[in-house]
N, C-alpha and C positions, 0 to 999 in steps of 0.2 A: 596529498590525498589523491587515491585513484580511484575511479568507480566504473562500472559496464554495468548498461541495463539493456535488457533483452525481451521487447514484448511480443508473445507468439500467441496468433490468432487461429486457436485449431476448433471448428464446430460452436462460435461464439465464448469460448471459454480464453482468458489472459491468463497465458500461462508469462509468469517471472522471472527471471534469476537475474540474481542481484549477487555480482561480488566487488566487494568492497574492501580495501585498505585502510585503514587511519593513521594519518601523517601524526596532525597537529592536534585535534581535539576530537577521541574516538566518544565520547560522550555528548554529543553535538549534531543532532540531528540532521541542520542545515548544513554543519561540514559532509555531512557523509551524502547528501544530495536524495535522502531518503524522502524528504518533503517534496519532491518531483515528480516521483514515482506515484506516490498515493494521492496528491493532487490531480495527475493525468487520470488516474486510474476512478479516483471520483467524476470527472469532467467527462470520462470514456461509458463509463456506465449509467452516469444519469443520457448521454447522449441516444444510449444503446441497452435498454434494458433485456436482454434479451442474452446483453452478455454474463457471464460468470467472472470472478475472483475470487482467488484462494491465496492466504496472506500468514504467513509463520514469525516474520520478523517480532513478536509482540514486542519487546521492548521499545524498538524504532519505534512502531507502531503508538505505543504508550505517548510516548513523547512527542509525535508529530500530533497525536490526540491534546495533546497537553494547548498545542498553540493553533487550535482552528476556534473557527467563529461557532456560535452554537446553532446557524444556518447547515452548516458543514455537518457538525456530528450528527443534527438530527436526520439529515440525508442519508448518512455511512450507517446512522442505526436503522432507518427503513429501508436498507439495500442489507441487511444483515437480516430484516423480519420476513425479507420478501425471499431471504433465499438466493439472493446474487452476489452478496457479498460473504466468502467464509472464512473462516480461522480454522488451520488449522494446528492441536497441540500435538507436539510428539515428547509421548513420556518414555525415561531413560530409567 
């Protein structure tokens, strides 16, 4: 498993990019180190409200959903109400 993450701080906004490989278990959230990411990225925006996030991954997404405490979601849902946290879809 190989992974780079890259957080860029332009005008309070985290910008991402996340590229990933999967070795051993691409359905694996923890392998893919994706639980790091949106942990920091909770931990940066409750620290910093003031910043933005914009988040594509939703499957990861889903799945690192799957295993947080319900302290956690309800945080990421009023970072989602206030407008600092976004999703964005792109339909094909």
């Amino acid at each position: 498993m190989m992974a780079s993450y890259n957080f860029y701080f332009y005008l309070n906004v985290i910008f991402l990019c996340t590229h990933i490989v999967f070795i051993i278990a691409r359905n694996n959230v923890r392998h893919a180190g994706i639980q790091y990411i949106l942990d920091s990225v909770v931990i940066a925006l409750d620290e910093n409200p003031d910043r933005r996030f914009i988040y594509v991954e939703m499957a990861f997404f889903w799945r690192w959903w799957n295993q947080q405490t319900d302290d956690i979601r309800n945080k990421v849902k009023q970072f989602v109400n206030e407008g600092i946290f976004y999703f964005l879809i792109i339909l094909q």
